[in-house]
N, C-alpha and C positions, 0 to 999 in steps of 0.2 A: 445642859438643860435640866433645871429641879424636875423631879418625880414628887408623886404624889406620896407616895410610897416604897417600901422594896418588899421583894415575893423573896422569901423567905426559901430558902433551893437546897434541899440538897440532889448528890449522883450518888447513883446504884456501884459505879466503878472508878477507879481511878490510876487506869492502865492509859493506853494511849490515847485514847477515844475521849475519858478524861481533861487528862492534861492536854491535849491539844482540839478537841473541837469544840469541848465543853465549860472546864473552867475559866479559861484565861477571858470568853466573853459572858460568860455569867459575872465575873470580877468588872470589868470594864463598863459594862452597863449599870450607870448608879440607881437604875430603878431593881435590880437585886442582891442576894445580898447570900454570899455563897459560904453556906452555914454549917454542910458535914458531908462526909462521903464514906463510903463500903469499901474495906481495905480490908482483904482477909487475913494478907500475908505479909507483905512487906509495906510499911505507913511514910510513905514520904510525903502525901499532900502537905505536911504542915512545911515541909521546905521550901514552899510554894507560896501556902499561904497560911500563915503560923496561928494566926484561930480559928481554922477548922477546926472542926471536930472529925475523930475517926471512929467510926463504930466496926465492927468485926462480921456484923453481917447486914442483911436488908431487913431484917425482920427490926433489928436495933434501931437500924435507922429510920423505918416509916414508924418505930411508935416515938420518934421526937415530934409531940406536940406541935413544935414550932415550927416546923419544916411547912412548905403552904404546895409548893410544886416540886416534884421528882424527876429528876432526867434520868429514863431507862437506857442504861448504853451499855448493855451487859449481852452475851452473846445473843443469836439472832434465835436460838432455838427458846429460849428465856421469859422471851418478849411479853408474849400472852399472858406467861403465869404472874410476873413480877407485874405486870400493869394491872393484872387483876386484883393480888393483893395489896396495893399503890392506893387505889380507886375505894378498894372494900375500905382502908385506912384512913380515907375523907382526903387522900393529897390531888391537886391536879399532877397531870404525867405531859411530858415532852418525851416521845418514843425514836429510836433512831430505827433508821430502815434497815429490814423491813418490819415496817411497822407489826403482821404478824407474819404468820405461814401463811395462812387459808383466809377466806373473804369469812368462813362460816367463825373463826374466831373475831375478827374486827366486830364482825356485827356484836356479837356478844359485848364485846367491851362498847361499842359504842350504847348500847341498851343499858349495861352498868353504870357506866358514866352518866348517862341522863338520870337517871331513877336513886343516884348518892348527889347530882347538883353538882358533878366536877365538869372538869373538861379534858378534854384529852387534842394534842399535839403532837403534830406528826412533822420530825428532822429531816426535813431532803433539804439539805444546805447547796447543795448544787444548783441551787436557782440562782442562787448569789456568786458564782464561778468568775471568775473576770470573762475566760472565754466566752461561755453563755450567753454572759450580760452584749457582751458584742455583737454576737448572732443575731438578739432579737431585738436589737437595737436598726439591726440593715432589716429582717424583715420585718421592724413596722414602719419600716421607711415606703416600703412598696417597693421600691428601683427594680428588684428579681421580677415581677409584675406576676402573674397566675404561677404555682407551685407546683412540680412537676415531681421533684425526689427532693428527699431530705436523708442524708444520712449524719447519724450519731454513733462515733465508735470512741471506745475506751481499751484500746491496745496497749499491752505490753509483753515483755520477756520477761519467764520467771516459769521454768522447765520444771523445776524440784517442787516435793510437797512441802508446802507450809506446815509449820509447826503446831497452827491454832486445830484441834482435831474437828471444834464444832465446825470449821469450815471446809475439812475436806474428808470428813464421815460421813455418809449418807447418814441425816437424820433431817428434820423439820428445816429446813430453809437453809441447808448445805447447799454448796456449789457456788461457781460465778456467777450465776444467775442471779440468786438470790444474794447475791453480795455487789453486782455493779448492776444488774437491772434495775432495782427501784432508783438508782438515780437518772438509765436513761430514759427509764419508760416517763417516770414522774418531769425531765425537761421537756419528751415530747408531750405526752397526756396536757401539761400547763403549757403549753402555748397553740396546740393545733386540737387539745380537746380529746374527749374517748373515741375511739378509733369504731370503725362501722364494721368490721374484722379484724383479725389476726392471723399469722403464719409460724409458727416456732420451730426450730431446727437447734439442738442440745448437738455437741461433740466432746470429747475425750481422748484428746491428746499428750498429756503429758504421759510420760512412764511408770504404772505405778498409780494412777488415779484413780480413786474413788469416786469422784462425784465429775459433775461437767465442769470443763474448764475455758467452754467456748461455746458461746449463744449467738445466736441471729435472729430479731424475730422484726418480720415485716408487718407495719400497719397499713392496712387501707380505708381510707375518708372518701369523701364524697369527691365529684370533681376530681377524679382520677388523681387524687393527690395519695402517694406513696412514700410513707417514713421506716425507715431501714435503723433497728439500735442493734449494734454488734459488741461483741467483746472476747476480744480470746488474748491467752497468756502465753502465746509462742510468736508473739510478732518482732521479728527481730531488727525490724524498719516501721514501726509505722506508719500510716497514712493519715492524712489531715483527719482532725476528728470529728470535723462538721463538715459535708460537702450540702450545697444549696444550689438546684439546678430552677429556672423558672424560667418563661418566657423572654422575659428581657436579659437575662445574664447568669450569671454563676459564683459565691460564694465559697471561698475555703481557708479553714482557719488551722491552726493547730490547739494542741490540749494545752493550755499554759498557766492557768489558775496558780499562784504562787503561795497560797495560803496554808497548805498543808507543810510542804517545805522549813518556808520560815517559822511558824508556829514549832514544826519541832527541834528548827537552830534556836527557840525561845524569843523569837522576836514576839512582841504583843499589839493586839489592836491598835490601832493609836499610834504606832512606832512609826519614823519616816519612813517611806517606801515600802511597807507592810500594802500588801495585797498584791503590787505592781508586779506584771510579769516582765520578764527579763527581756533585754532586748532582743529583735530578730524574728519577734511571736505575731508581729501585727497580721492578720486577714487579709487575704487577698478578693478583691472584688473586680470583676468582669463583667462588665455590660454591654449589649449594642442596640446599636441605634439601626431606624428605618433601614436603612441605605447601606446595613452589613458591616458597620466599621465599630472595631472591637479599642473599648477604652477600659484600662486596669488601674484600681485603685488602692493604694493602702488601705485598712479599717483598721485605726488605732483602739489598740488593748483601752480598756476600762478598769478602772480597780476593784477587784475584788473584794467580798467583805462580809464573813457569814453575822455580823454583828445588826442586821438591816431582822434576820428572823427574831435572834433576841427582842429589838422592837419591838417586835409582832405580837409575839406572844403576851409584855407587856400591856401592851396597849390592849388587847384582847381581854386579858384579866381583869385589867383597873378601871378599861375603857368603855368594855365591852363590842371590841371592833372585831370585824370579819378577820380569821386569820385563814392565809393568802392559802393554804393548802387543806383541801376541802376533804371531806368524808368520803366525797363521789370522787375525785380524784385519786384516792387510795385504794378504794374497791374498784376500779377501774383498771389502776397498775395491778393487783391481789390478784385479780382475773386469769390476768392475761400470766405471772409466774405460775399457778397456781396448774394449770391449763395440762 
């Protein structure tokens, strides 16, 4: 599809978060045009993509002129300052989660942002999940009929501390929390809305931790509807990661998203079977009818595909269209980490 134009981009990094969430669909999308990146230390983007440009810090790269939008993907504690001077620099910013620490920094940027005539964008790619896309595909079917529980977990094994220190120092937006919460709060928040309360329960389990490595935090909605997002790093089995209970039936899927994966075996956008989860991943649906009689159904996988945000953002720019992840949506998840 011709673009009108290309947004001219560069990234703040080009570590993994880089090379696999950022570049390969800022390339892929002909409506930008992926122009330079922040490599302090070791410069491989050009093996990637051979005219880049590599500048040696951020300050280098926001005074290129020609750069039009910024993706901040630099650690979580970062976020605030580097979008601040992004913003003060006349670039628009695309921010990965969490967008910041605290609701009292967003607000600030979101005030910057209006008063310099940029924009600011906020990366929860997890909308676009293949999983995901299947959940809320059965629930705007209706078939579950009134909603009773929703749970969203993001389980794994993984005992030892990680090596990245800003993720397991106590500092600004350390911990699991702040590393897998804005992506469940932000699936729940966008599809069932800001919650009427909250419940939070932090744990610290691994040997040796510093920050939390397992969260629970329960939402309650109107209508007795109750959404449950978990996450802890000592599961050695997990369990389905969506479970969906409702008056007519019951929902469960596993976490299958294939896109992280293949993107860092180098598969790209576009490629055949790029997004597709592997066989075995389909959802299980259960319904019944009047009369008590219980009928189970496949829910075939969806593909995947964070290339649908790119869109967004484009079209937002050039278009001037609603992009799908809102101001109130983010101070709504910010709240609730924050808490």
């Amino acid at each position: 599809m011709p673009m009108s134009r290309e947004i001219i981009t560069g990234l703040l990094a080009y570590g993994m978060s880089g090379k696999v969430f950022h570049a390969p669909f800022v390339a892929a999308h002909a409506g930008f045009k992926l122009h330079a990146v922040v490599e302090r230390n070791h410069k491989n983007a050009a093996s990637d993509y051979p005219a880049v440009l590599s500048y040696d810090s951020v300050e280098a790269l926001l005074a290129d002129a020609a750069i039009e939008l910024v993706v901040i993907n630099t650690p979580n504690y970062t976020h605030y300052d580097y979008a601040k001077l992004a913003l003060t620099a006349g670039k628009h910013i695309l921010v990965e989660k969490p967008f910041t620490a605290t609701s009292a920094e967003a607000l600030q940027l979101f005030a910057l942002a209006k008063s310099v005539g940029k924009q600011i964008f906020f990366y929860q790619n997890r909308r676009w999940d293949s999983d995901y896309r299947a959940v809320c595909e059965v629930l705007d079917s209706g078939k579950l009929g009134k909603l009773s529980e929703v749970h969203f977990r993001y389980d794994r094994y993984r005992s030892t501390i990680g090596p990245k220190s800003f993720k397991e120092t106590p500092m600004a937006a350390s911990g699991l929390m702040y590393d897998l919460g804005p992506h469940l709060l932000d699936q729940a928040i966008s599809y069932f809305g800001e919650p009427l309360s909250f419940h939070k329960i932090l744990g610290k389990n691994r040997i040796g931790t510093q920050v939390d490595d397992y969260f629970s935090i329960h939402l309650q909605y109107a209508d007795s509807l109750n959404v449950f997002v978990h996450a802890n790093m000592m599961v050695v089995d997990p369990l389905p990661a969506f479970v969906i209970n409702g008056t007519n039936g019951s929902l469960q899927k596993v976490r299958a998203d294939s896109q992280e994966e293949q993107l860092l075996k180098g598969m790209k956008p576009g490629d055949e079977g790029y997004g597709i989860e592997p066989e075995g991943s389909a959802g299980k649906l259960t319904l019944i009818d009047v009369e008590g009689h219980k009928t189970t159904w496949e829910v075939p996988s969806l593909e995947g595909n964070y290339l649908p945000l790119f869109e967004a953002v484009y079209q937002s720019l050039v278009n001037d269209a609603a992009f799908p992840v809102t101001e109130a949506q983010v101070l709504a998840q910010l709240a609730i980490l924050e808490a």
